[in-house]
N, C-alpha and C positions, 0 to 999 in steps of 0.2 A: 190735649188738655194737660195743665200742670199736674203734677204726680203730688200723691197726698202726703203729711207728713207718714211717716211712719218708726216707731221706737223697735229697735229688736232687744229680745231678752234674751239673758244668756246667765243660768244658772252654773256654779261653778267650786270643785274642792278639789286639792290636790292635782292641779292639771301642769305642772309647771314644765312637761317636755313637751306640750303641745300648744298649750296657751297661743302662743306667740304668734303659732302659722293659724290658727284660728282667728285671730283678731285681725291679722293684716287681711286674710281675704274677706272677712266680714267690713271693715272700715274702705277696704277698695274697692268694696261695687260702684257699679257705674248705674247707679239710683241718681234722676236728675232732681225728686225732691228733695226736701230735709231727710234726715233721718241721724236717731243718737241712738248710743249702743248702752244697754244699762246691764251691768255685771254685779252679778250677788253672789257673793263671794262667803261658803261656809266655812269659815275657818280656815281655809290651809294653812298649812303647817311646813309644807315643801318647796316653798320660793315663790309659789304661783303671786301671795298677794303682791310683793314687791313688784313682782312686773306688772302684773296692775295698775298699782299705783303709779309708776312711772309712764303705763301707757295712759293715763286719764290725768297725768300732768302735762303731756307732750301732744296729746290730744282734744280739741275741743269737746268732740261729741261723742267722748267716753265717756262714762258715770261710772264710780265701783259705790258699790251699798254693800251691807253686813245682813249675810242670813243667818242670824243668831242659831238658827233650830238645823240647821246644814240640810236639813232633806232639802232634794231638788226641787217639790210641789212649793215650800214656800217661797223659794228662792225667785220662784218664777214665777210664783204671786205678788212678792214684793217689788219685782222687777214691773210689772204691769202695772198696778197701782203708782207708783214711782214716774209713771208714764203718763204724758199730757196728749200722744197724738193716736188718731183714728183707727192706725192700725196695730198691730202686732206681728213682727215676726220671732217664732222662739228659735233659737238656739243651740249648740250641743258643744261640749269642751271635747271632744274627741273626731271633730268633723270638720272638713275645709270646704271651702263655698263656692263656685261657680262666681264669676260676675257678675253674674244679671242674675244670680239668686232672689236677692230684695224686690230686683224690679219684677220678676216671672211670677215671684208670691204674691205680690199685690197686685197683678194686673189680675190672674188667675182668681183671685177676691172677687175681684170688683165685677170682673165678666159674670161668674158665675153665681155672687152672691151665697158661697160656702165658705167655711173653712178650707184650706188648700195648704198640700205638700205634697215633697215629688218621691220618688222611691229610694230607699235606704240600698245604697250602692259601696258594699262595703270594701275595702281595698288595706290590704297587710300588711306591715312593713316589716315582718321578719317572716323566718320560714313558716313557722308556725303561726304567725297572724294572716300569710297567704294561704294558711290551708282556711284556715278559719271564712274566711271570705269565700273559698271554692264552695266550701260545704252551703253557705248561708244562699249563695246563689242560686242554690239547686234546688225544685218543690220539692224534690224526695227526702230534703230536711226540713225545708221550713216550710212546706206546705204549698195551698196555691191563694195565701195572700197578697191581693192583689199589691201592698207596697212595697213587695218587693222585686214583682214580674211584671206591673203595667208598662205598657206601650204607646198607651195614650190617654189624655184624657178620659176620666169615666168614673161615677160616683162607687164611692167603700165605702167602709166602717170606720177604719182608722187610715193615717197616713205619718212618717216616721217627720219628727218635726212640728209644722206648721205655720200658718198663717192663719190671722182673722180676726174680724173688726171688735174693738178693745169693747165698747158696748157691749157685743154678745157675749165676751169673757165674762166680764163683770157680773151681765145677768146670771149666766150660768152658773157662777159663784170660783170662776176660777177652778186652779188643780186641785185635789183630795191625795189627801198624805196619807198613804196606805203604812200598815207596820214593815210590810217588805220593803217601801221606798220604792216599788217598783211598779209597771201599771197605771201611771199617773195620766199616762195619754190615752191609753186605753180606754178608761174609764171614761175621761173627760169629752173625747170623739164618741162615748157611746151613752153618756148623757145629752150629747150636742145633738144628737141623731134622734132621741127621744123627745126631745122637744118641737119637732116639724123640722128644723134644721138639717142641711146635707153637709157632706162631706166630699172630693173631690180631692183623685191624685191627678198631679199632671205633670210628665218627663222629664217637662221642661224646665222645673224646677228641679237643680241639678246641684247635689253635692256631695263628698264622697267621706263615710263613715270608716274610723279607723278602730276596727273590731278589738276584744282583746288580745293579746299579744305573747298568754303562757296558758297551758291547761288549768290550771288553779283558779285563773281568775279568769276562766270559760265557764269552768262550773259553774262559781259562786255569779258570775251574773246568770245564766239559766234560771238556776235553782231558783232567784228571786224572781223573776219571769214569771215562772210556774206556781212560786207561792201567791205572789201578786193577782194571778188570774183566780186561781180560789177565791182571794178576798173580794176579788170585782164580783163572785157569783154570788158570794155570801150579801154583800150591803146592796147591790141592784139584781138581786132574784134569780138572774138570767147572767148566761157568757154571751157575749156581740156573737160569736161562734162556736162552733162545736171543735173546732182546728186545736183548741189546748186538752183536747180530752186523748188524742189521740199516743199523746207520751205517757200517760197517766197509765191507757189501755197497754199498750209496750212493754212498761215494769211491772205492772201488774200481770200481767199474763204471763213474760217470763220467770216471776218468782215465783207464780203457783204450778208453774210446767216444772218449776226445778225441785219445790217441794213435794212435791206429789210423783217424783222418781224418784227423789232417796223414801220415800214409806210405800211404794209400788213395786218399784225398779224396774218402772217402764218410763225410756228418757225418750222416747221416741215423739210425744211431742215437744217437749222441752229443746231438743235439738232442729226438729224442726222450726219452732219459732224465732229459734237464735240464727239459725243458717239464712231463716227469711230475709231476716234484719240484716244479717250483713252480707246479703246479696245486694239490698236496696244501699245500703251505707257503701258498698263496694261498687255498685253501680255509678255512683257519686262520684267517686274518686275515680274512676278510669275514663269520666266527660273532663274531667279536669286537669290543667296542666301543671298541678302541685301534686308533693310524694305524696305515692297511694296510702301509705301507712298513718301518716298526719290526717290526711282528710279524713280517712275512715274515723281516725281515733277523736280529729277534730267534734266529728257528724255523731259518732255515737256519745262524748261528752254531753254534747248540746241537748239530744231527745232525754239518757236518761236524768241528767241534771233535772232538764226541767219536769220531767215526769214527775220524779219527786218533791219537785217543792211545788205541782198542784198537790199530790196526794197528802203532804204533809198541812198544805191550810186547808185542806177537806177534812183531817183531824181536826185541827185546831176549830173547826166549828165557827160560828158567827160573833163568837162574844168579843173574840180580837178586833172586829172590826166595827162595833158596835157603840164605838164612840162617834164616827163619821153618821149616821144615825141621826144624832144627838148636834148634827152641825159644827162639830169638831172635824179637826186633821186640815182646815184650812184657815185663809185669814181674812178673805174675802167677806163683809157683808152681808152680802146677797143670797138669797136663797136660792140652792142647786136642787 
């Protein structure tokens, strides 16, 4: 059977040292239907738009569009709407594509009539962005979500990515722009799942995510992870799982092990919680074939970053996100 059109969306700022291997392997799948690539572009400011532009001058089935409001969620609403064909694949500025990426997502669609994507496979390209990968690899940090350990085929919650047919975006009402920026798929795979609707990772959907590259900016993306997962609790009730509570419990429990030795001066659980942690953050690092010192420091970044930015939008309470509520943070239409 012919292969149906398909649009991929590819939200985008500041990307201009990747952009480029990004776009050649997305434009060289070996997809035998149509398909056009639409880029929404929030501002940059670091060369990314030029190349752009020059790629969607030298290319047919490039499109660049302007996301005024630079968050990702719109960028990749307006990239959809923007869009005339059946399907959707979305996109990432930090991530290179397999060849048959396009074709494995929508076949993966159509078989199983979900949303589909394959596992976030991430891969470093300096020392510190290989430790960052060892750690991400491993459940002893990221848990045992399935996008990031499946083996096969078989329905989740969420999946890093995506595919799925532009109708059901639509109905859903597309992404919600949380205050963190971050959380957008999350949310949106766990409103998709609320509605009758499944989800499905599958292998074979194959691309490889190039993590960040310095501790500063391991933090600051965590920290928004963890804030993000607050606000998902906050405006739908509920977490898709209990797996973001578990960094939350981490810093919590080592600051009150550490304040309750200095007005005690009994440290003996407080060491003990800490020695726990980096038995398991150390365990990490000696499966892996990056410095032990990196991964540790990689693996312990990552938990308590994100630790903190749940527990700081469990502060912040629901009123931050209580314009989404209100049918705001998106641009879609439709009611989600």
């Amino acid at each position: 059977m012919p292969q149906p059109p398909v649009t991929i969306i590819l939200p985008v700022f500041n990307e201009v040292e990747t952009i480029d291997g990004t776009l050649t392997s997305l434009i060289g799948q070996d997809y035998e239907g149509a398909f056009d690539l639409i880029v929404a572009d929030g501002g940059s400011t670091d060369g990314t738009r030029e190349k752009l532009e020059r790629w969607a001058d030298t290319t047919p089935n490039v499109t660049v569009i302007d996301n005024d409001r630079r968050v990702q969620s719109y960028g990749l609403n307006a990239a959809a709407e923007a869009s005339d064909s059946p399907f959707l694949v979305r996109a990432d500025g930090h991530t290179h594509y397999a060849p048959d990426y396009v074709r494995q997502s929508v076949n993966t669609v159509i078989e199983t009539g979900a949303a589909a994507g394959g596992r976030m496979n991430p891969v470093g390209t300096n020392p510190f962005g290989r430790a960052v990968a060892a750690a991400m690899n491993s459940r002893l940090t990221m848990g045992p979500a399935r996008f990031h350990h499946a083996n096969r085929r078989e329905v989740v919650d969420t999946v890093y990515l995506g595919a799925f047919p532009r109708e059901d975006f639509l109905d859903l009402g597309g992404f919600r722009a949380f205050p963190s920026g971050a959380a957008e798929d999350a949310d949106f795979y766990h409103r998709w799942n609320r509605t009758g609707r499944t989800v499905v990772v599958d292998p074979v959907i194959h691309s490889e995510y190039t993590p960040r590259q310095e501790p500063g900016a391991l933090w600051s993306q965590y920290y928004r992870y963890g804030l993000g997962k607050s606000e998902m609790l906050w405006i739908n009730g509920r977490l898709p799982s209990p797996r973001p509570l578990a960094p939350a419990i981490l810093v919590v429990g080592l600051t009150s092990a550490g304040v309750a030795g200095m007005i005690t001066k009994k440290w003996w659980p407080f060491f003990l919680g800490l020695g726990s942690w980096l038995t398991v953050v150390g365990t990490v690092a000696i499966r892996s074939r990056e410095s032990m010192v990196r991964v540790m420091a990689a693996a312990m970044i990552m938990h308590t970053s994100y630790g903190f930015g749940v527990l700081q939008g469990l502060v912040r309470g629901p009123r931050a996100v209580a314009y989404l509520k209100e049918g705001q943070g998106r641009t879609l239409p439709r009611k989600a």
